[in-house]
Structure formats: structure tokens, C-alpha cells
C-alpha positions as CSV (number, residue, x, y, z in Angstrom):
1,X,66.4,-39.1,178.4
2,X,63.2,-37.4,176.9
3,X,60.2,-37.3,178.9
4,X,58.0,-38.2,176.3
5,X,59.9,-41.6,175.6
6,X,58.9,-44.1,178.3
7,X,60.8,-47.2,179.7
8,X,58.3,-49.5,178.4
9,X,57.9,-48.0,174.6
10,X,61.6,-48.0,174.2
11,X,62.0,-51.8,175.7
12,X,58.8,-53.6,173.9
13,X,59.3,-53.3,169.7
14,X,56.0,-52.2,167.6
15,X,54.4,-54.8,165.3
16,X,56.3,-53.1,162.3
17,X,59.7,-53.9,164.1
18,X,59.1,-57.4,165.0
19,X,58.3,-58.0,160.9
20,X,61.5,-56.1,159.9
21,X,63.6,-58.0,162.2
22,X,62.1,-61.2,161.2
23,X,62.6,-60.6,157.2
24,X,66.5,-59.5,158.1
25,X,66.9,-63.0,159.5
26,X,65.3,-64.9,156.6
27,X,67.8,-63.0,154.7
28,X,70.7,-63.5,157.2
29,X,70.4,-67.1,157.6
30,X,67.3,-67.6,155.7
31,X,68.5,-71.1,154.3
32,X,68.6,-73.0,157.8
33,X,65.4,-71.7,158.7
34,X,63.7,-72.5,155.7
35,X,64.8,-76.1,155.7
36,X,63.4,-76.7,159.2
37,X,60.4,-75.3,157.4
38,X,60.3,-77.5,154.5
39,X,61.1,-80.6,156.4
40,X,58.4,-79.8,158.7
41,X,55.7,-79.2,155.9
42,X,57.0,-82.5,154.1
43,X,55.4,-84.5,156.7
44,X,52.1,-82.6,156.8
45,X,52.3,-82.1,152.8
46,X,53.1,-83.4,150.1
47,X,54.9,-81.6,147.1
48,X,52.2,-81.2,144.2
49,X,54.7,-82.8,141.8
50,X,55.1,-85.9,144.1
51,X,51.5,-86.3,144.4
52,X,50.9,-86.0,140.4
53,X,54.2,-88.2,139.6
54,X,51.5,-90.8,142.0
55,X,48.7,-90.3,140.3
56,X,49.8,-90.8,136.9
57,X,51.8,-93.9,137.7
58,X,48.8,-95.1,139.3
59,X,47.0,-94.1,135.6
60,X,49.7,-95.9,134.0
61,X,49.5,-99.3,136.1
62,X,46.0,-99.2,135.6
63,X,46.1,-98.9,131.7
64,X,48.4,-101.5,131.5
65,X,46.1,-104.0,133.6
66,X,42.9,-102.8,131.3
67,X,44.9,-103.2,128.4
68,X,46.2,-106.8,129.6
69,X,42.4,-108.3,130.3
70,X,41.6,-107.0,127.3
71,X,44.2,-108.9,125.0
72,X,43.4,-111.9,127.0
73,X,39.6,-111.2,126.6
74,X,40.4,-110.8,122.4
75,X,42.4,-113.9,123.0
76,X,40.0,-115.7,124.5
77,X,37.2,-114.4,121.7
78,X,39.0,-115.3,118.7
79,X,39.7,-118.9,119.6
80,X,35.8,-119.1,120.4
81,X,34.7,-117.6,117.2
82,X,37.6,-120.1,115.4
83,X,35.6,-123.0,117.6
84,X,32.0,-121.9,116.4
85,X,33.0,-121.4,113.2
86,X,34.2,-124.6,112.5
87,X,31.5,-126.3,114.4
88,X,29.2,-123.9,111.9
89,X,31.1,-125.5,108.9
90,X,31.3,-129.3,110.0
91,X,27.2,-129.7,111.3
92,X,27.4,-128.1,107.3
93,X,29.3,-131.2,106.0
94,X,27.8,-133.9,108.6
95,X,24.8,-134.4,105.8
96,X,27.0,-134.6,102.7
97,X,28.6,-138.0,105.2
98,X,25.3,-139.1,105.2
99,X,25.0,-139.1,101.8
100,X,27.8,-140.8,101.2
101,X,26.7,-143.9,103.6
102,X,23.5,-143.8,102.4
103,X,25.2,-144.2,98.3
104,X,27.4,-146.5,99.1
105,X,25.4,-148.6,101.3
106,X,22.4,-148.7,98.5
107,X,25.3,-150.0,95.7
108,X,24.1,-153.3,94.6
109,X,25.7,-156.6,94.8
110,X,26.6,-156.6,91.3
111,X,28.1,-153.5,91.1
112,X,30.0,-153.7,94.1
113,X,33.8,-153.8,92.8
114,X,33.7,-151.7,90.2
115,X,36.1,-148.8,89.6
116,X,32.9,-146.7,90.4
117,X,32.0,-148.0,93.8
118,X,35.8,-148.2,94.3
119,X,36.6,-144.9,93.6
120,X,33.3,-143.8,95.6
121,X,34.5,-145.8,98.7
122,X,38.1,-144.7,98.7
123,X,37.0,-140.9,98.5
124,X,34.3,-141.7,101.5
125,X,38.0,-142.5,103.8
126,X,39.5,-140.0,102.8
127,X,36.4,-137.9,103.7
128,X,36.5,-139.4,107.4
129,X,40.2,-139.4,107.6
130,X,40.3,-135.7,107.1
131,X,37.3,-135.2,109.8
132,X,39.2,-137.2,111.9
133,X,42.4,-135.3,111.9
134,X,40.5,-132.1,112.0
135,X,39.2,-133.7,115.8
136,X,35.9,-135.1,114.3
137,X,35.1,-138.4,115.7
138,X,31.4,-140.4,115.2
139,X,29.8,-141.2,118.3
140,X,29.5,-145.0,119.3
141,X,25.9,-145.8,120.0
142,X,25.1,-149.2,119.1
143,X,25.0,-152.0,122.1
144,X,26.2,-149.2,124.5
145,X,24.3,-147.6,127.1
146,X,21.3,-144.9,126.5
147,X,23.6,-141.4,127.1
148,X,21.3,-138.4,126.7
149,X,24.6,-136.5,126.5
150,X,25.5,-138.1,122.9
151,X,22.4,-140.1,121.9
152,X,18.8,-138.7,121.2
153,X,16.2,-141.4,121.6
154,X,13.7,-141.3,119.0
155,X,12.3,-144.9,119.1
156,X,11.7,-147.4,121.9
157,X,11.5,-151.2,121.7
158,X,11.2,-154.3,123.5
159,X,14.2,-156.9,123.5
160,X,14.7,-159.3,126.0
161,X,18.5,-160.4,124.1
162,X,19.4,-156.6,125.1
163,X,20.0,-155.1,128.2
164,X,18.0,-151.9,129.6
165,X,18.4,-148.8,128.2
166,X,20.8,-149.8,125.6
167,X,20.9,-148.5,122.3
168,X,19.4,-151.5,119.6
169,X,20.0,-149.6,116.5
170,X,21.4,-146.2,115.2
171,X,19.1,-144.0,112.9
172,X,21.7,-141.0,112.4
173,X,25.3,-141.3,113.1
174,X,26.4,-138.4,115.5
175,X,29.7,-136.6,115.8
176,X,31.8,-135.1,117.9
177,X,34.2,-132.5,117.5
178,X,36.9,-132.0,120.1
179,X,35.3,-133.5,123.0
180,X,31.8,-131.7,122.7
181,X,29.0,-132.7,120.9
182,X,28.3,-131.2,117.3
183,X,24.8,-133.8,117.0
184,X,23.7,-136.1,118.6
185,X,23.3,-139.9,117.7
186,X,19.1,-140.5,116.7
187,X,18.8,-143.9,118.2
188,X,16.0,-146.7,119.1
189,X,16.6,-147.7,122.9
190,X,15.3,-151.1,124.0
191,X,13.1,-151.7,126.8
């Protein structure tokens, strides 16, 4: 043995030894050892392709909800427009029935029975039978009781043959249209 070598230099490795051992057994049996690794670092971190594969199925779940509400929403839009619409066109037609009643209640006596009042009458029901299948229905106001929901009071009066708040005579027929009110009957409500 050489003097200049001592025990402990020759027992303890150097820092540049340890690494080159260290690299030869990554190489050697490198596969076991990483695995240990991996599994390890799995539970700590996730793999960055996990973690995006997440974040755009999240993306897509969410998309598909937005994109759900917002059929429903349209859905939900278009039937109310159809509904205003065709309250629009019937409080558009509800004068043209007035007109009607008031013509064919004003025919005289001696003309009643003619083809012309016939004619005038039979295209007045056809008139309210088309309303009526379309869901428009007149409100029934006289001798029932004063509703603020379907009658507007325009006139009071004082009849002991009639109950309070009932409805003595109708002014302007109103209408429904499925179950809501399109106008309301003007009416004269006694005592």
C-alpha cells in the first residue's frame, strides 16, 4: 500500500463516484426502479395528459348543458312570440265582431229574413266558430258576479231586482283566448 492513499479515501467514494454508480444502475435495472418512481409520483401528480383529457371533458359537459338551456330557452321564446302574436292579431279582429253585432243587431224588422241579413248572419257563425276553435271564447258578464279579472266597470246603478255587485248590462263584449284575458268585458255593475 502507498502512503499517500489512506484507509478512509479508498473506503468512502467521491461525489463523482456515487453519480456514476447510480446512472450504471438506472441502466442495469433502470425499468424496476423507474416504476417505483412513476407509481410514486402518480399519487402526488397527475400526468398532464390526464389532467387536460379532465378539463376538456369538463368543457365539453359544460357546452352541452349551455347548449341545452339554450334550446329550451328558444323553445320556450318561440311559443311566446306564437302566443303574442296571435293575441296581437285577434285584439285586431275583436272590433271587426263588433261590427258585426252592431250590423246585424240594427237590421230592421222588415228586412230581417232576407237573403241579405241571412247571408250576413250565417258569415257572423262562421266568424265565431272559427274564433272558437282557434281557443277564443266571449266572456260571460251579464247577471254574474262583478270580476275585475274579466269585467271592467264603467257604469254603476241602483237595482234592488239584482244582487250586489253583479253585472246589469254589458257595454262591450270581452274575450278570452286560451284561458287569459285578451279584453275585458266594459260593464254597468248594480248597487
Amino acid at each position: 500500500m502507498k502512503q499517500d492513499e489512506s484507509p478512509k479515501d479508498s473506503e468512502t467514494p467521491s461525489a463523482e463516484e456515487k453519480e456514476k454508480e447510480t446512472e450504471a444502475e438506472d441502466k442495469a435495472g433502470g425499468d424496476a426502479g423507474s416504476e417505483e418512481k412513476k407509481e410514486g409520483s402518480s399519487g402526488k401528480k397527475k400526468d398532464p395528459k390526464d389532467t387536460q383529457i379532465e378539463e376538456l371533458t369538463d368543457r365539453l359537459k359544460r357546452s352541452m348543458a349551455e347548449f341545452d338551456n339554450y334550446r329550451k330557452r328558444t323553445e320556450k321564446e318561440k311559443s311566446a312570440m306564437y302566443e303574442i302574436g296571435a293575441r296581437d292579431v285577434i285584439e285586431k279582429i275583436l272590433p271587426v265582431v263588433d261590427n258585426f253585432e252592431r250590423g246585424l243587431a240594427s237590421v230592421p224588422e222588415e228586412a230581417k229574413g232576407t237573403p241579405f241579413e241571412e247571408g250576413m248572419e250565417k258569415i257572423y257563425k262562421q266568424f265565431m266558430k272559427t274564433l272558437d276553435e282557434m281557443g277564443v271564447k266571449p266572456i260571460e258578464a251579464v247577471g254574474k258576479p262583478f270580476d275585475p279579472d274579466f269585467h271592467n266597470a264603467v257604469m254603476h246603478i241602483e237595482d234592488e231586482s239584482l244582487g250586489e255587485n253583479v253585472v246589469a248590462a254589458e257595454l262591450q263584449k270581452g274575450y278570452t283566448y286560451r284561458e287569459s284575458v285578451v279584453r275585458h268585458s266594459m260593464v254597468q255593475v248594480a248597487n
